[in-house]
N, C-alpha and C positions, 0 to 999 in steps of 0.2 A: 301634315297639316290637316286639319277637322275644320270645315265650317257648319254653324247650327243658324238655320236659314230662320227659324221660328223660335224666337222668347218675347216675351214682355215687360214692359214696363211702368213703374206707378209713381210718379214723381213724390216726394215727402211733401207734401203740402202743396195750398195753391193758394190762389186770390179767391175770396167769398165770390165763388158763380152768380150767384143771384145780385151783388152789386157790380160785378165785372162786365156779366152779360145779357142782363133782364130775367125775366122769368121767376120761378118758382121750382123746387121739386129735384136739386141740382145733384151728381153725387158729391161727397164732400170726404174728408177723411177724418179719421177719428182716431189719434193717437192714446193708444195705449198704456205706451210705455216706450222707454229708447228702441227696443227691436219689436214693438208690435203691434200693430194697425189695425182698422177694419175700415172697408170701402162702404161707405154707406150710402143708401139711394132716401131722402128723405128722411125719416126714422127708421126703415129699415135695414138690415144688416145683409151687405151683399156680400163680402169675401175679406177670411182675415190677409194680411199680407205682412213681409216682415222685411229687414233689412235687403234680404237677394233682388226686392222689388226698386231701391232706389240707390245701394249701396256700389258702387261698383269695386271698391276692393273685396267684398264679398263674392261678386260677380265673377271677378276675376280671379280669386278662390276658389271655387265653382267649378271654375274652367278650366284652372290648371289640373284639378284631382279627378276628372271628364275626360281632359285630353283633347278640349275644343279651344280653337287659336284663337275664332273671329267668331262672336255672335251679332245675327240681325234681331235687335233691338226692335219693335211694335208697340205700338200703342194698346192699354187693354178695351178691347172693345164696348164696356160699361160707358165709358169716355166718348161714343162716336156723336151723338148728339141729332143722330139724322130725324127726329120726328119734331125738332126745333125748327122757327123761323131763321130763315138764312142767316137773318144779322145775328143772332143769338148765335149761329153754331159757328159761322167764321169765326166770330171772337173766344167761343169755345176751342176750335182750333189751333187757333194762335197762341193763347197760352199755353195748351195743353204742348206743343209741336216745340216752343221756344223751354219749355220747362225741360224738356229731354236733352236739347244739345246743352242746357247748361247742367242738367245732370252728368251726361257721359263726357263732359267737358276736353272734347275733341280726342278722349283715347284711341287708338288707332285701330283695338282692338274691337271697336264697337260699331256696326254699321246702323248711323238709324234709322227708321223709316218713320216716314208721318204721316198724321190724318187727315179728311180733308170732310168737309161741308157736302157731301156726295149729292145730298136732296138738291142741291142747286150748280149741273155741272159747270155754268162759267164761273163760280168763286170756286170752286172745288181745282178747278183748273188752275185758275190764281193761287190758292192756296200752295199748290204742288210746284207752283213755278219760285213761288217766293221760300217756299222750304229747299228746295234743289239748290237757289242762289246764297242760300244760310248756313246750309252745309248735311242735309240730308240727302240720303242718297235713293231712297224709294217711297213706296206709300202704303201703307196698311188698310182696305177694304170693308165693310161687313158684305155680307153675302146678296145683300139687298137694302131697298131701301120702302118699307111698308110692303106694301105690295107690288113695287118695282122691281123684276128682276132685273139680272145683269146683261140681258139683251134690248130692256131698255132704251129709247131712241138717245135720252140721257147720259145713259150710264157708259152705253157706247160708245158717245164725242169723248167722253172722260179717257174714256182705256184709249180712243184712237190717240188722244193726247199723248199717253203713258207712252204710246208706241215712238210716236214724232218725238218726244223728250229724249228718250232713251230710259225712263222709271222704271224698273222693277215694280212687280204689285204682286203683294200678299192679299189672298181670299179668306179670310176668318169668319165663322159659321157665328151668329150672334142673333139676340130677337127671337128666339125661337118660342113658338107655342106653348101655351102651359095647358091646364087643365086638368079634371080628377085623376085622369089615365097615366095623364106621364109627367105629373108633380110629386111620383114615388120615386125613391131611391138613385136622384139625381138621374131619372130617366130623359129630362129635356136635354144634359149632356150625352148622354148613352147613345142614345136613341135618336134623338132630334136634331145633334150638332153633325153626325152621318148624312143624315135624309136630307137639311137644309144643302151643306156642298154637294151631295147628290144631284140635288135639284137645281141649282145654280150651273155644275158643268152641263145638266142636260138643256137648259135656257142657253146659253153661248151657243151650244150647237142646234137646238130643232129651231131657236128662235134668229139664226140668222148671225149672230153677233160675231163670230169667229171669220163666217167668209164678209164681211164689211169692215173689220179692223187689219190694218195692215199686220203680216206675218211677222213683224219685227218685237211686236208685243214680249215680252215676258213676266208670266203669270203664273202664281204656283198659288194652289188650293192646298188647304191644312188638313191636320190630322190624314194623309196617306188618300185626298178626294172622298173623303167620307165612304158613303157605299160604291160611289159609282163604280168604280172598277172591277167590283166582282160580279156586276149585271151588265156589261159593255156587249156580252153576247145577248142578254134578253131585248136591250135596247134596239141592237141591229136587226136581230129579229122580228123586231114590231117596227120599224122603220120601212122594212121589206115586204111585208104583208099588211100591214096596215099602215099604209102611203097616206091612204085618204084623208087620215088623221092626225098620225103622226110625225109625218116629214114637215108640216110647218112651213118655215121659211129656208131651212137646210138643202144645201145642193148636194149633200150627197149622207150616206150612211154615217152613224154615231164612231163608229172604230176609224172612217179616214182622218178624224179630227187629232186622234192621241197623242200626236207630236206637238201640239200646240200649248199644252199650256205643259207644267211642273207639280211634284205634287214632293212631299214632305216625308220622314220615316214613322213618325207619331203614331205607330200599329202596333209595337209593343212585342212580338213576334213573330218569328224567322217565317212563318209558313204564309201571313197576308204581306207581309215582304216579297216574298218572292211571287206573291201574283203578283202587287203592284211592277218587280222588274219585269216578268212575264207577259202584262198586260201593257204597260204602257212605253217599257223600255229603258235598258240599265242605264242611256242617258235623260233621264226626265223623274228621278228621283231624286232626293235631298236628302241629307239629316235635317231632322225636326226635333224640338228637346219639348216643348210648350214651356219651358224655363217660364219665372220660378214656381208655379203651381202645382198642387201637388196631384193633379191629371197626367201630369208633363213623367216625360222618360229621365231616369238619373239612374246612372251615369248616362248624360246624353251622346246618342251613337250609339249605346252599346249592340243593341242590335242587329246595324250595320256591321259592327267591329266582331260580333258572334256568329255571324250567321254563313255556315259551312260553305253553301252551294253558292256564296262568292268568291269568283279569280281574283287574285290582288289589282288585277285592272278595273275591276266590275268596282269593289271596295272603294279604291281610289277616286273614280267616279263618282258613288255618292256622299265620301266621306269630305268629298274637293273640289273635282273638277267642275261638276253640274252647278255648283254655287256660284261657282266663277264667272262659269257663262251666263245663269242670271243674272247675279250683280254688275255683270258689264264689265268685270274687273280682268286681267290677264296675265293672274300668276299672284 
């Protein structure tokens, strides 16, 4: 059994945003043809997409020739809505949230997650409570919200929710910077969607947020934690000599934290794989696919499923068991 903790989803259509939920400026989709879309923001063209995006016998296609049983299903992050006013994004929410379980139309094989109104955490809370009660089983994140990190007094009551619920919660890197430097060659994915969850695990830990949220939490950051794990020594480092500064709200160094949250396979190869096991621990990995995008791993897993310097217990572990115990599930 293969579980893939990380894909996405784009529902085929929706209600006119701007008569559903107020505003202006909404994404919208723009059918091209039976298998092919593009996400658009405005008049601009954000990403094409095609049937793997709302199809699920394609899905499940997919998955059979991958060799993955169960995918966690997300929202794509285009869709989070957090620089809206609350009422705009709840009801952004709601459609967006209700359009998925009648997409995946209670397949077994499909876990969803949904979004939630984060800029304001007591609807954000509602939100997650009334998707739990619908039939979703986690929540999908952006990394922030403006200039809110995730240690946030905010964002905090939100994840300590997550913990008291029992939610799973997905960290996806979104928003990111543009400008002359790194609006070349898809460098705000390259470049910028690392350094945002970078930044984000290092906010949980120097800003306090990890020792105030109850340890029951479970939270996995994408793409493999971005950079952080291959700097978890320079962090400690600067933690230890530069206290004055760096330690923050943190009781204790960057490395006591690593059991705390999950992180994803989405590294593409064997060699930042095995730091991620090495650094964070062969239970606090995942398979990740980024499904259906074509950033994303295909065959997803394979790199878990190729890569030498795994035991068939290590394997099993992030091909299975570490999903299980995120999801809450028990077999």
């Amino acid at each position: 059994m293969a579980v893939d903790v990380h894909t996405h989803l784009v529902p085929k259509g929706w209600p006119d945003l701007a008569e559903a939920c107020g505003g202006t400026g909404w994404p919208w989709l723009r059918i091209d043809s039976e298998r092919a879309a593009m996400i658009m923001v405005g008049e601009t063209e954000f990403r094409p997409v095609g049937p793997q995006a709302w199809d699920t016998g394609v899905r499940r296609t997919d998955m059979d020739a991958d060799g993955i049983d169960l995918q966690v299903v997300s929202p794509t992050p285009v869709f989070f809505g957090y620089e809206r006013p609350t009422v705009q994004a709840v009801k952004l929410a709601r459609i967006f949230n209700d359009r998925t379980l009648e997409t995946l139309a209670g397949d077994e094989r499909f876990v969803p997650f949904c979004q939630v109104p984060l800029q304001d955490p007591d609807a954000a809370c509602a939100e997650l409570d009334r998707c739990l009660d619908a039939g979703h089983v986690g929540v999908e994140i952006g990394n922030h919200v403006g200039d809110r990190d995730l240690d946030d007094e905010g964002i905090v009551a939100f994840l300590t929710h997550c913990a008291h619920v029992g939610a799973p919660v997905l960290v996806h890197p979104w928003d990111m910077p543009g400008g002359p430097r790194i609006d070349r060659w898809m460098a705000r994915w390259l470049t910028g969607m690392p350094a945002e969850t970078h930044l984000s695990v290092l906010a949980m830990i120097l800003g306090g947020a990890f020792d105030r949220i109850p340890p029951e939490l479970r939270i996995c950051f994408a793409h493999g934690g971005g950079s952080f794990p291959f700097w978890i020594g320079r962090l400690d480092n600067a933690w230890h000599r530069r206290g004055d500064i760096v330690r923050g709200a943190s009781m204790h160094a960057p490395s006591h934290y690593l059991d705390r949250f999950f992180v994803d396979t989405v590294v593409f190869d064997e060699a930042p794989l095995r730091l991620l096991v090495d650094t964070l621990g062969e239970d606090r990995v995942m398979v990740g696919s980024d499904y259906p995008y074509p950033l994303g791993e295909r065959p997803a897993g394979e790199v878990v499923r190729k890569a030498a310097f795994l035991s068939d217990d290590q394997r099993h572990k992030l091909l299975t068991a570490n999903a299980t115990r995120y999801l809450g599930r028990s077999g």
